[in-house]
N, C-alpha and C positions, 0 to 999 in steps of 0.2 A: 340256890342260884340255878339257872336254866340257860342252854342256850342251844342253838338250830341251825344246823349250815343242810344249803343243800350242796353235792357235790358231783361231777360229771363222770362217767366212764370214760375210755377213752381207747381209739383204736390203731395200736401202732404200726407204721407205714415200714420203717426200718425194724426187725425185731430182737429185741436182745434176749440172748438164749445162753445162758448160762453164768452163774455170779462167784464172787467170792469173798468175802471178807465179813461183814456186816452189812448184805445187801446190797454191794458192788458190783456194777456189772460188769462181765468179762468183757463189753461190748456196746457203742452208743447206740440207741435208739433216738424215735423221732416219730411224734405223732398226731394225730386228729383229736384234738377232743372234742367229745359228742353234747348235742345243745340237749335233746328229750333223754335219755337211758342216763339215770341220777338215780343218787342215795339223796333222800332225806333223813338227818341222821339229830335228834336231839341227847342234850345229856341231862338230868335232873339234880343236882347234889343236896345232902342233909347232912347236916353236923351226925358224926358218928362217934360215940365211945368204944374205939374197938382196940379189945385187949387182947386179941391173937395180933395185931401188927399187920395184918392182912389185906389184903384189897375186899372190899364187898360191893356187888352189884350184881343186879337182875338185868339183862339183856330180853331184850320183846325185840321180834322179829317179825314184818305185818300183825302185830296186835297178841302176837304169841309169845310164850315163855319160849325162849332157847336157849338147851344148857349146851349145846355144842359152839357155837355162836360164842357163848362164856365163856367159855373157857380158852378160849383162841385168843378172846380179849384180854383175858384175865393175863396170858401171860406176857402178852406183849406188854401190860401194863405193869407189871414186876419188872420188866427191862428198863422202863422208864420212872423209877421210883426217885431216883437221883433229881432228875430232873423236874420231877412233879411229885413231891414229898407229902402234898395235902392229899393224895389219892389215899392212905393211912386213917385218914380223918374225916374222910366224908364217904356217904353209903350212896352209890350211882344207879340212877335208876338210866339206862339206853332203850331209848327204844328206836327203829332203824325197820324203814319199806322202802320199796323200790319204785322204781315205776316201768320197770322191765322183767316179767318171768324170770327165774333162775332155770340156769344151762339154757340160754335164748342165745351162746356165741357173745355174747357182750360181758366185759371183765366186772362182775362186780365188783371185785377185791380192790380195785381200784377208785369206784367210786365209796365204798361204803370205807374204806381205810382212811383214804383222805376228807373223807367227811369226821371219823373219829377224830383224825388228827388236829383239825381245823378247830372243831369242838373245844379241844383239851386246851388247845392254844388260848383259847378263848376266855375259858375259864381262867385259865393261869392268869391271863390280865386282872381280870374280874379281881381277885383274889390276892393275887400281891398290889394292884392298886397302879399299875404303871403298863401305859398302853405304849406299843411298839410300833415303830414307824411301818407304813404300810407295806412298801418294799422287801423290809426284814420279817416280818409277820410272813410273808408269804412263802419266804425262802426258807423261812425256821421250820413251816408246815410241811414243804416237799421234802425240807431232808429229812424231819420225823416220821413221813407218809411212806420213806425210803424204804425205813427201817421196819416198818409193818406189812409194807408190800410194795414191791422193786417198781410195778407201771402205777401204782399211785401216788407216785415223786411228779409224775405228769401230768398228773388231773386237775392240781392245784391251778393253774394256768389253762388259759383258753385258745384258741387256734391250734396252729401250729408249735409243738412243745420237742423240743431237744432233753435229753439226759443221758449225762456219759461226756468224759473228757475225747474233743476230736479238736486235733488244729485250728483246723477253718473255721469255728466258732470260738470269738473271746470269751474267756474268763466260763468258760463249759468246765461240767466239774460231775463226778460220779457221785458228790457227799448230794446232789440236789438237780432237779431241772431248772430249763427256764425257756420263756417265749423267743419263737424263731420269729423274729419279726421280718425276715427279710423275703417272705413268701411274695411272687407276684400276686397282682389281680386273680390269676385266671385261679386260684385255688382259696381265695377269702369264703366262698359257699360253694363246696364242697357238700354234695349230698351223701349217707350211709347206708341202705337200704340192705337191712341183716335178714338173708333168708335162712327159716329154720329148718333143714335138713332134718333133726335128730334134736328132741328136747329133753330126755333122757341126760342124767348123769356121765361124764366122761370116767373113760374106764382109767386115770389113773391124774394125778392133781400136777398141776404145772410146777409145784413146787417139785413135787421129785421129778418132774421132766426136767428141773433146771440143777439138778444131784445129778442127772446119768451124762451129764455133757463134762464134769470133771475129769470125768476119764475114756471121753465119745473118741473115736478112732479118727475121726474126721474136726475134733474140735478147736485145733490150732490153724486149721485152714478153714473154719468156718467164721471164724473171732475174724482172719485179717481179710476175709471176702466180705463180713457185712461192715468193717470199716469202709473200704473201698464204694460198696453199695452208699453207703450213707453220704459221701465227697459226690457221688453220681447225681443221687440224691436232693443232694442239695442245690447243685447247680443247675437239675431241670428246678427247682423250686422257685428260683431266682430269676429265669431268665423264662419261664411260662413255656418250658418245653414238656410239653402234656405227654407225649410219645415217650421219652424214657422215663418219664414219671411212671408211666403204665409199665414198663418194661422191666423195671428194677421193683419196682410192690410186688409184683407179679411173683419175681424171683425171690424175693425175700418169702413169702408167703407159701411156697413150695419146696424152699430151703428147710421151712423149719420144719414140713411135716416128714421130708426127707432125713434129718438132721433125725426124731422119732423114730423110721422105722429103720433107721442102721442103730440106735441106741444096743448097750447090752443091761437090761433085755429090750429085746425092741415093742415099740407100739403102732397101731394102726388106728389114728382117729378118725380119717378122712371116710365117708362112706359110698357107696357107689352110686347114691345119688349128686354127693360132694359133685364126683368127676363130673359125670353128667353137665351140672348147673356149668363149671369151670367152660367145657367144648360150647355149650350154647352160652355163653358170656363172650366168649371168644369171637364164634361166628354171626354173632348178632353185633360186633364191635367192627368186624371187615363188611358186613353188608351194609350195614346202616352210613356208617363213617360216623359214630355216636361213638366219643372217649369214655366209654364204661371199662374198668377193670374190676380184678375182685382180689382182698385180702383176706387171710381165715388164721384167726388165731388157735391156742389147744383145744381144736375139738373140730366136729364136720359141719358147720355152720358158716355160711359165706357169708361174707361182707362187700357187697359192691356198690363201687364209688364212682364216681359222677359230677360231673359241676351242677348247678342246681337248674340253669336254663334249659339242660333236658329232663327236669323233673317229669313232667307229664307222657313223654314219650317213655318214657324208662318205667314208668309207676304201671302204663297202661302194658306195654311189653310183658312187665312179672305178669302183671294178675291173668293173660291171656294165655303163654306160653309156659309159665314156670313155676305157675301156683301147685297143678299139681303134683309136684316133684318136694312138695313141704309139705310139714306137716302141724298141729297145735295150731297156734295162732299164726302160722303161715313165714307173715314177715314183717320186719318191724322198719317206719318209716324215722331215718332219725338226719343229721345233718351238722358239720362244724358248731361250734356254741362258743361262748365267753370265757364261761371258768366255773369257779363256786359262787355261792351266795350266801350271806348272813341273812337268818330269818327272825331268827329271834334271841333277846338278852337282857333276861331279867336278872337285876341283883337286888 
């Protein structure tokens, strides 16, 4: 059997910074998923006689062997043996590209996670013979995508995506996301233009950023400020107030690098061309009167956001003012999207 999902990255506007339990977050988030920066992710299976009881597969990453890659897979998939018993019995061949450089500021982990997940689901029908209503397929994937990586609970879903138990949203829940459908107009295209500062390796991996906040000094006033941010949040969402829209991303997005460098040990991802880009986004937003803001997840790579009717003035801006200040391939043009897609399914 075979089968092919592509699956989206996604950039979160509210940020949740620190979990518990099995992938729980201390904290709701709420996010953009991106239409271009995807996992395409297929999986191959073969009847296997395997007498160690073991998982077996080869992982290709762009057309290559990766045993790091494996092994990351390998054990998240021993986690889920319960659940998926025929992974014993069949030899998986993944193979998994991108369409976005790695360390470009854009979260693989969440598009190539929930593209696995997607996968497995997939097969799992395939294989027991009983296909699930569409609505539960998709909620079965965010809260498997949960358990493999916390923001690709949100990728599985396109637009605006909520994850995390918060009042103001019914039936919101930390075991999975789901679509904020109650977004005004002014944010349905929403443009993402990721400039790359620094393409370079991050000197230290989100997941133990999200270890050093169990015991951050600031991290029980950080949990009840980005609940708050996220009620803020919502309400310019709803009612197309673009101005605290900008004002609270903003904050959240310097919360968390802030949040890094009080950590024990502390880190500094941000770089001093980070700042830089930050003051000229700033004053290019008071002169213009252009709602550009910018969010930056773990690392010094900016993401700024945009409704898409200023595409052109905003596109022509970087490449004249702010190209220098990047470096590789500069910047990546990307913009809200759908969700995943089924590519292929053969049995």
């Amino acid at each position: 059997m075979k089968v092919t999902w592509i699956s989206p990255s996604n950039i979160a506007l509210v940020k949740y910074w620190g979990k518990f339990g099995i992938q729980f977050p201390k904290n709701p988030s709420l996010s953009f998923t991106l239409k271009n920066s995807v996992t395409e992710l297929s999986i191959e299976t073969t009847n296997s006689e395997n007498q160690n009881k073991s998982i077996s597969l080869n992982f290709y990453f762009n057309g290559e062997l990766n045993t790091k890659f494996r092994d990351k897979i390998i054990i998240f998939l021993n986690s889920q043996l319960d659940r998926f018993p025929w992974l014993l019995n069949n030899h998986l061949e993944i193979h998994s590209k991108n369409t976005f450089p790695h360390s470009s500021g854009i979260a693989s982990s969440a598009s190539s996670m929930s593209a696995l997940c997607l996968s497995l689901l997939s097969l799992d029908e395939m294989i027991n013979g009983v296909t699930v209503e569409k609505s539960e397929f998709y909620k079965a994937a965010s809260e498997l995508s949960r358990k493999a990586s916390g923001s690709a609970s949100r990728s599985v879903y396109g637009g605006l995506v909520s994850w995390g138990e918060i009042e103001s949203i019914p039936l919101s829940s930390n075991e999975y996301a789901q679509v904020f459908s109650h977004g005004h107009s002014q944010f349905v295209d929403f443009c993402d233009s990721i400039l790359i500062v620094d393409s370079g390796e991050k000197s230290v991996s989100s997941r133990a950023g999200h270890g050093l906040m169990d015991n951050h000094p600031f991290g029980d006033i950080r949990h009840k400020e980005a609940f708050a941010n996220l009620e803020k949040l919502i309400a310019a969402l709803k009612t197309g107030d673009i101005e605290s829209f900008i004002s609270v991303v903003e904050e959240e997005a310097l919360t968390l690098h802030a949040l890094m460098m009080t950590s024990r040990p502390s880190y500094i991802l941000l770089k001093p061309n980070s700042l830089e880009l930050i003051e000229k986004i700033r004053h290019f937003r008071n002169e213009k009167k252009i709602p550009v803001c910018f969010t930056i997840d773990a690392g010094p790579n900016i993401h700024l956001l945009y409704p898409k009717k200023f595409k052109t003035e905003v596109c022509q801006w970087i490449e004249t003012e702010l190209a220098h200040f990047l470096v590789g391939v500069r910047w990546i043009h990307d913009e809200v999207g759908n969700g995943p897609k089924l590519l292929e399914s053969i049995k």
